[in-house]
C-alpha positions as CSV (number, residue, x, y, z in Angstrom):
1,X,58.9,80.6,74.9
2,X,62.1,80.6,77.2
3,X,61.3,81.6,80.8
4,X,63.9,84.3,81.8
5,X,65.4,83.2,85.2
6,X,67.5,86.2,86.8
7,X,70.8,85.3,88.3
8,X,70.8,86.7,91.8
9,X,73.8,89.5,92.5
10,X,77.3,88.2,92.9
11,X,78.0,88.6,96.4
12,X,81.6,88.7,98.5
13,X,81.1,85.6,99.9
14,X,81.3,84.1,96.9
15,X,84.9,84.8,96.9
16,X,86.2,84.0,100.3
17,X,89.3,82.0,98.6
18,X,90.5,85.9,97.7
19,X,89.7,86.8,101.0
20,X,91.3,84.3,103.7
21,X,94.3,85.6,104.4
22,X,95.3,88.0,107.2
23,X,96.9,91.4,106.6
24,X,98.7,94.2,107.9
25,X,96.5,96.7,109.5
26,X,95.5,99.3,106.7
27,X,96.6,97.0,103.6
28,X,95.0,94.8,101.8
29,X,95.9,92.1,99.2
30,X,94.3,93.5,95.7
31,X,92.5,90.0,95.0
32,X,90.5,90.6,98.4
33,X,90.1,94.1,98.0
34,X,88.2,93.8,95.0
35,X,86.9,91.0,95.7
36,X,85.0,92.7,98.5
37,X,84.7,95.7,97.7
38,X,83.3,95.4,94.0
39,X,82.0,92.0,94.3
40,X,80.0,92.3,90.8
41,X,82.7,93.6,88.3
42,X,85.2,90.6,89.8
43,X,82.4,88.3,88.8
44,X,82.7,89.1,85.4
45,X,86.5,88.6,85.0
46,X,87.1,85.7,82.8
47,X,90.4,84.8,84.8
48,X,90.5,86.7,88.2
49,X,94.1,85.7,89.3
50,X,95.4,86.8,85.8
51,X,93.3,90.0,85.6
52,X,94.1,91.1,89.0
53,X,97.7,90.2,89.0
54,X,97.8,92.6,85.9
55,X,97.1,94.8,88.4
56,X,100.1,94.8,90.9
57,X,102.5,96.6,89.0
58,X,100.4,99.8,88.7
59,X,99.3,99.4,91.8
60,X,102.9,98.8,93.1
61,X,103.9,102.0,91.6
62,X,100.9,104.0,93.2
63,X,101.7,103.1,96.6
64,X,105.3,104.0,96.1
65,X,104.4,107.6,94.5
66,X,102.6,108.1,97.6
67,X,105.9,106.8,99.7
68,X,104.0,103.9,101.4
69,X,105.5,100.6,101.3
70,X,104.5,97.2,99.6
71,X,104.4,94.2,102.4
72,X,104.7,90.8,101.2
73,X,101.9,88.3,102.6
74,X,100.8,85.1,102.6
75,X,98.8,84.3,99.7
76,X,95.1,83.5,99.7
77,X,93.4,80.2,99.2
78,X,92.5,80.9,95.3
79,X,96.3,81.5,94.4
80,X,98.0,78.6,96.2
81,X,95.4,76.1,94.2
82,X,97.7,77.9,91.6
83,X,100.9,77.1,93.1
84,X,101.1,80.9,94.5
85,X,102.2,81.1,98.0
86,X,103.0,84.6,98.5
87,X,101.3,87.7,97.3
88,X,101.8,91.4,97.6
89,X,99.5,93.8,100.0
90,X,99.1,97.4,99.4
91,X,98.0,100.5,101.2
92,X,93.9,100.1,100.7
93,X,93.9,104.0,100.2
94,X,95.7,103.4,97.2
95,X,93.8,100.4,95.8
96,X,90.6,102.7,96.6
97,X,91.2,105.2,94.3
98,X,92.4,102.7,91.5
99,X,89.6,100.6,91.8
100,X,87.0,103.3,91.7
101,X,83.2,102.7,90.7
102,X,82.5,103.6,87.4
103,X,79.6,105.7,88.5
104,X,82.1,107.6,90.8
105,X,84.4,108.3,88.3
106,X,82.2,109.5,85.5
107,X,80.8,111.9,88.4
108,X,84.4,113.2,89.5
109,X,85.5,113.9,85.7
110,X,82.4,114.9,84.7
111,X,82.7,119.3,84.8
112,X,80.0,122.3,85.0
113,X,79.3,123.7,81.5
114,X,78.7,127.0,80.7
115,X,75.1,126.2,79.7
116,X,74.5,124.4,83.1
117,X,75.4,127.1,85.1
């Protein structure tokens, strides 16, 4: 019989080579905003720079709807080992609504039925 060892909750700090880099007040790069923010779904991306960076365009778009602007920033840790040295930083009002928690979301869609009222 195998003895079941639980692997203890991924934590920010795990991630601080998505994190080290300083930004404009109110922005954020996405990598460290989700990162931080939802520490546990980032741990299960396969490739995080490719997955997140997936995510800039839409993101890019977003902030522009909303007429904020995009700043370019230094890159953290994790992309230069990539040979990244610049990355883009959005408004983190914008990168909190697209990365919602799933719980969050199912809530906000979810709508009174006639039965349950």
């Amino acid at each position: 019989m195998t003895k079941f060892v639980p692997t203890p909750p991924a934590t920010p700090r795990q991630f601080r080579k998505f994190q080290d880099v300083a930004t404009p007040p109110f922005y954020d790069t996405a990598f460290s905003y989700f990162s931080r923010r939802l520490p546990f779904a980032f741990s299960l991306l396969e490739d995080p720079v490719n997955d997140v960076e997936a995510d800039l365009g839409t993101l890019a778009l977003r902030t522009l709807a909303m007429g904020k602007e995009i700043k370019i920033v230094e890159a953290p840790t994790a992309l230069k080992e990539r040979g990244k040295h610049r990355t883009l930083a959005f408004p983190m009002l914008v990168m909190a609504r697209y990365y919602v928690l799933p719980s969050y979301a199912r809530r906000k869609n979810e709508r009174p039925t006639d039965a349950g009222q």
